[in-house]
N, C-alpha and C positions, 0 to 999 in steps of 0.2 A: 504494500500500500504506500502511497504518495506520504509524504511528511508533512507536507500544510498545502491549502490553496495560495494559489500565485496572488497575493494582496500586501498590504500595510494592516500591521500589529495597531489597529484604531477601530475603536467600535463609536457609535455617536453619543454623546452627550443623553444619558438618561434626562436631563432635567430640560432639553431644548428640544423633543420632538415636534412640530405644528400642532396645532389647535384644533385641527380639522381632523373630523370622522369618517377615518376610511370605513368600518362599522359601524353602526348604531342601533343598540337592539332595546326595543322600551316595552317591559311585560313580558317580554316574549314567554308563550306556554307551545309546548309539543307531546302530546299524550297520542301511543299507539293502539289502536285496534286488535287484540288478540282475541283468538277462542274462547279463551279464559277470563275476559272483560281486560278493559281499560288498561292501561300502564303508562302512567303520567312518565316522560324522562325530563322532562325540564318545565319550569313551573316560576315565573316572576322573575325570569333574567332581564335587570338594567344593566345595561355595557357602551361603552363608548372605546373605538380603537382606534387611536389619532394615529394621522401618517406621520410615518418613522418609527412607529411603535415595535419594540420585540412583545411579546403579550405573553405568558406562558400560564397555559391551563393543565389546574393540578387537582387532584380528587382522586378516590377509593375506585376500583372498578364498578362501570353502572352509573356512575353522576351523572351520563349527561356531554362529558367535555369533547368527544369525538360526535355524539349526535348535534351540538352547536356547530362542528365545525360542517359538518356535512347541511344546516341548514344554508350555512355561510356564502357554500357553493352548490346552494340549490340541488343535493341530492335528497334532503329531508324538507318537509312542508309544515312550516310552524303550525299550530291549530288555533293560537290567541297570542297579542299581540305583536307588533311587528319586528321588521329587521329592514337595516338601509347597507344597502354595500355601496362604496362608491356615490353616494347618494341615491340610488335605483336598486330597484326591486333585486333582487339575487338571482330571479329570472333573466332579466338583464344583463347584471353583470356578467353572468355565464355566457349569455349571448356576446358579451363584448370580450369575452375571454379574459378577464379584469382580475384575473387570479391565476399562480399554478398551484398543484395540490400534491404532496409528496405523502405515501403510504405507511403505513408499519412493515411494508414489506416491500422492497423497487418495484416488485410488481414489471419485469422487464420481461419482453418476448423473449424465449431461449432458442428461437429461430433466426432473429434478427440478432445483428448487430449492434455494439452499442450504438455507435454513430446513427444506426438503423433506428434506432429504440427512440432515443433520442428526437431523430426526424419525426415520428410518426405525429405527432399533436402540428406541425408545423404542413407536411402532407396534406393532412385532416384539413387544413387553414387556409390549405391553398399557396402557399408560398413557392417562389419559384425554384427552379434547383440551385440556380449561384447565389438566392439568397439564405438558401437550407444548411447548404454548405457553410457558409461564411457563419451563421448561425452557430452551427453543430461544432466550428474550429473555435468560436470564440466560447463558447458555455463549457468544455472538453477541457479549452485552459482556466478557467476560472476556477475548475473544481479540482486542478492537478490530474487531470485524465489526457491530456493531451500524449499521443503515442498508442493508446488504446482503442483508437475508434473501432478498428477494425477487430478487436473480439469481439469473443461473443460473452455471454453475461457469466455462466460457466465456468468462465476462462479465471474472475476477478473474486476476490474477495470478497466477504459480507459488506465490509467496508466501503470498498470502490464501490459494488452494486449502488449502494447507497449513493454516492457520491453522483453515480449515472443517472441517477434516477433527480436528483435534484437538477441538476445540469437539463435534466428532459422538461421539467416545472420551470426553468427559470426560458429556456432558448425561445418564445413570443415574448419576453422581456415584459411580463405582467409586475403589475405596483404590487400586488399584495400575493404572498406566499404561506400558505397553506399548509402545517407540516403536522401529521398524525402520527406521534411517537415513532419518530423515523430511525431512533438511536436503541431502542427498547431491545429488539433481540441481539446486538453485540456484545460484547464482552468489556469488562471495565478501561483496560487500557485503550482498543480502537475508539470504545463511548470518549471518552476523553479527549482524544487525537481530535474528533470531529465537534465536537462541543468547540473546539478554541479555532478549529479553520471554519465553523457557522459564521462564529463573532465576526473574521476578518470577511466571510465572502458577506454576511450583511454590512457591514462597513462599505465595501465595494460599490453595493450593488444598491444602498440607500433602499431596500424593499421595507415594506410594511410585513413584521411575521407573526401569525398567530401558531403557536408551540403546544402541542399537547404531551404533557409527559405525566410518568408517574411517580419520579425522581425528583425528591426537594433538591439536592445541592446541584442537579441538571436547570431546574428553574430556576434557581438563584444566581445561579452562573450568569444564563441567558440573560437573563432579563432586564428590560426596563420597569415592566410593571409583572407582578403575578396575580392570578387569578384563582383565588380559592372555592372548591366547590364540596356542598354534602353530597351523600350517596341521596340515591332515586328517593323522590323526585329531584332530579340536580336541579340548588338552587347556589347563586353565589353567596358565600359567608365572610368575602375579604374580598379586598383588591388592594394588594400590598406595593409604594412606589419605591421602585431600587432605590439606593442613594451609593451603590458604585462605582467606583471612578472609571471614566472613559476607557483607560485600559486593565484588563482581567486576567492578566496570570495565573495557570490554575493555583496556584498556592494561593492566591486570597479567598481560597475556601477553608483558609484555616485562621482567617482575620476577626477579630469582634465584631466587627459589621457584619460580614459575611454571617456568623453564626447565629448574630440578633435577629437578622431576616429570616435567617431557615427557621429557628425557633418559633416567630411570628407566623409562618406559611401553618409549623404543625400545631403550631395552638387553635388555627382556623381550621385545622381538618379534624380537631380533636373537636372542636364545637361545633360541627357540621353533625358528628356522629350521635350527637345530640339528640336527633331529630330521627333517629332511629326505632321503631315503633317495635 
């Protein structure tokens, strides 16, 4: 695996992201239909996610934090109250391709190539081939993939998959990036490696990310802001505003700030569990 993405050791300014809501969700409720009646998964979410934001959504299995994100991107249909992406419906913004969306798992064709894998949403888009191209070489070096276009997914580590797979979300150059515990099946040292080349290729690439993880010192890492959630019905119990500094060493997850924050995240999931019936 690669050693870092091709960037500068700078993430932005927690405390300067814009004012403006690339999210905005007021009320929002989503309760599914089963055999078995009803199953509220989210229930009174207010959120607002200003451009520039890293966002990281934290909670128990079942809160809720991957069914928000899949409303986000108009794969789920809120049932009560709304949601604004972009200022437009999520319908929309899907239609304006206003987002890319990175899996728990690359989720790559193991027929195609990366570079292949890669192209496909651009294909889909209609993009021509010298600009598919030009596309696929600059996302490939953004992510330290460059030299591997031509395997196949197979070929690459957990790690790199990963790495291809975000390069596949970012190459239509969408503002906001979509990421559903993308780190969760690797192992503590690759988790690590890509936790700190996130920072530099957000840095880079100025996106808006919303994070779902289930790892406090991976939120705390990440973030500008984190987002605490209870189990089903997920509701939020915090929104906690980083206060560390522009650059993130992993060793300042052994700092007193670093620990007052994590402490904070679990006092919110301990008071979430609260609501446990």
């Amino acid at each position: 695996m690669g050693t870092a993405f091709a960037m500068p050791q700078m993430i932005p300014d927690a405390a300067s992201p814009s004012t403006r809501s690339v999210v905005s969700a007021r009320d929002l409720g989503l309760t599914f239909k089963t055999d078995d009646g009803p199953v509220t998964a989210l229930t009174g979410v207010n959120l607002d996610v200003r451009k520039g934001d890293f966002v990281s959504f934290i909670g128990p299995s079942g809160c809720g934090k991957t069914t928000f994100l899949r409303v986000i991107a108009d794969l789920e249909k809120p049932t009560s109250g709304t949601i604004t992406v972009n200022g437009t419906t999520p319908q929309d913004a899907r239609k304006n391709r206003s987002y890319g969306y990175v899996f728990q798992a690359a989720a790559l064709y193991p027929w195609r190539t990366i570079e292949e894998n890669i192209a496909l949403p651009l294909e889909i888009m209609g993009y021509g081939a010298a600009d598919r191209q030009a596309r696929i070489e600059r996302t490939l070096a953004l992510v330290n993939l460059s030299g591997f276009g031509k395997k196949f997914p197979w070929q690459l580590s957990g790690g790199m998959q990963q790495r291809a797979s975000i390069a596949r979300a970012l190459a239509f150059d969408a503002d906001l990036l979509l990421m559903d515990e993308p780190f969760g099946a690797l192992d503590e040292i690759v988790r690590d490696h890509l936790n700190e080349q996130l920072l530099e290729l957000w840095a880079r690439t100025e996106k808006t990310i919303c994070f779902v993880t289930h790892s406090i010192p991976e939120a705390v890492y990440l973030s500008t802001r984190i987002v605490v959630m209870s189990p089903r019905p997920g509701r939020i119990t915090d929104v906690i505003e980083s206060t560390l500094p522009r650059e993130r060493p992993l060793d300042i997850r052994e700092t007193p700030e670093f620990l007052e924050i994590a402490s904070r995240v679990r006092d919110g999931l301990r008071a979430g569990h609260s609501y446990d019936e």
